[in-house]
C-alpha positions in Angstrom: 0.0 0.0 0.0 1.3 3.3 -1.1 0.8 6.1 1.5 1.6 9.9 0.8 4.9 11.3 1.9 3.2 13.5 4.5 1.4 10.6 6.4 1.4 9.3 9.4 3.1 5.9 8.9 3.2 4.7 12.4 -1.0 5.6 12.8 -1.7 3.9 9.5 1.0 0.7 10.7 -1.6 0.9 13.7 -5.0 0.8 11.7 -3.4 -2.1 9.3 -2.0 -4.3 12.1 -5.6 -3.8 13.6 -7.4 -4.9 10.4 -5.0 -7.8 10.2 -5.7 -9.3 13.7 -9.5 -9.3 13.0 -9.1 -11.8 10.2 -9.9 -15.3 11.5 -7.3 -16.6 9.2 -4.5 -14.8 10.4 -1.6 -16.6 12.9 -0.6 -14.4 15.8 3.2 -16.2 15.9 5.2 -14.8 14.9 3.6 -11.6 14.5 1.8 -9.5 12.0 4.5 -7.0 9.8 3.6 -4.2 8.2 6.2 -1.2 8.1 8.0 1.3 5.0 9.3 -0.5 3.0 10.4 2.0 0.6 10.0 5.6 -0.8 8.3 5.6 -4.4 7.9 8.1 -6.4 4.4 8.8 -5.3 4.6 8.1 -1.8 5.7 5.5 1.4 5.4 1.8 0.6 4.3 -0.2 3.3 4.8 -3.7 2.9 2.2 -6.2 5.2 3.1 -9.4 5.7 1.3 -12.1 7.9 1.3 -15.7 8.4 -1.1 -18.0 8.3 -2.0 -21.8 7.4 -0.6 -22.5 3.4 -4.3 -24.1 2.4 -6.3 -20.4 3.2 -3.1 -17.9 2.3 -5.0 -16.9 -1.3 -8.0 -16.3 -0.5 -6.6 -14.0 3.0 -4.5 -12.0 0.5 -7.7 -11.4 -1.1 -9.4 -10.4 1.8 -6.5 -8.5 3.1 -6.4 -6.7 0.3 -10.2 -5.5 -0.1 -10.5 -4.6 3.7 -7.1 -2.3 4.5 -7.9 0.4 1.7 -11.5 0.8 3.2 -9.8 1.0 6.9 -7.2 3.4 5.9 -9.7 5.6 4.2 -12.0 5.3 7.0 -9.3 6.0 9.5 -8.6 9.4 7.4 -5.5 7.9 5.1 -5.2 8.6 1.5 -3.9 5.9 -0.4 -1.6 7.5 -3.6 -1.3 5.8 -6.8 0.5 6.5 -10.3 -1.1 9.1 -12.4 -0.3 11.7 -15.4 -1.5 14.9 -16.7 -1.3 15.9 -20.5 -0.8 18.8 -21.5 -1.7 20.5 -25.1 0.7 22.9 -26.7 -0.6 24.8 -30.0 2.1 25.3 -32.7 1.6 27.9 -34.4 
């Protein structure tokens, strides 16, 4: 997940790590990561990764994925993403 530069990344660490534990899926041990993981050109990547038993890991990504964006957002994070703007020049 790609955060803004200005963001809070320990808060939104906080709201992910929260929306992780609630999945039934998820193993406690060893513990829930989600930290920076690098600065892109549009924000903080913050890498999640959690364990849990091989035979239900696709379909938690999936979940994972669908339910952090909304708790960010709700939680008052914007999430950044690629974009472009094009601009028309006349010749005369």
């Amino acid at each position: 997940f790609t955060l803004p530069f200005e963001a809070d990344i320990a808060g939104a660490r906080d709201v992910i790590l929260a929306t992780v534990a609630r999945h039934s899926a998820v193993l406690h041990e060893p513990a829930p990561f989600a930290r920076a993981e690098r600065l892109s050109d549009y924000g903080v990547v913050v890498a999640v990764r959690v364990w849990a038993q091989t035979s239900g890991m696709i379909a938690l990504r999936h979940d994972l994925l669908e339910a952090i964006p909304p708790a960010l957002q709700s939680a008052g994070y914007a999430l950044t993403y690629p974009t472009s703007k094009s601009l028309e020049y006349a010749m005369n």
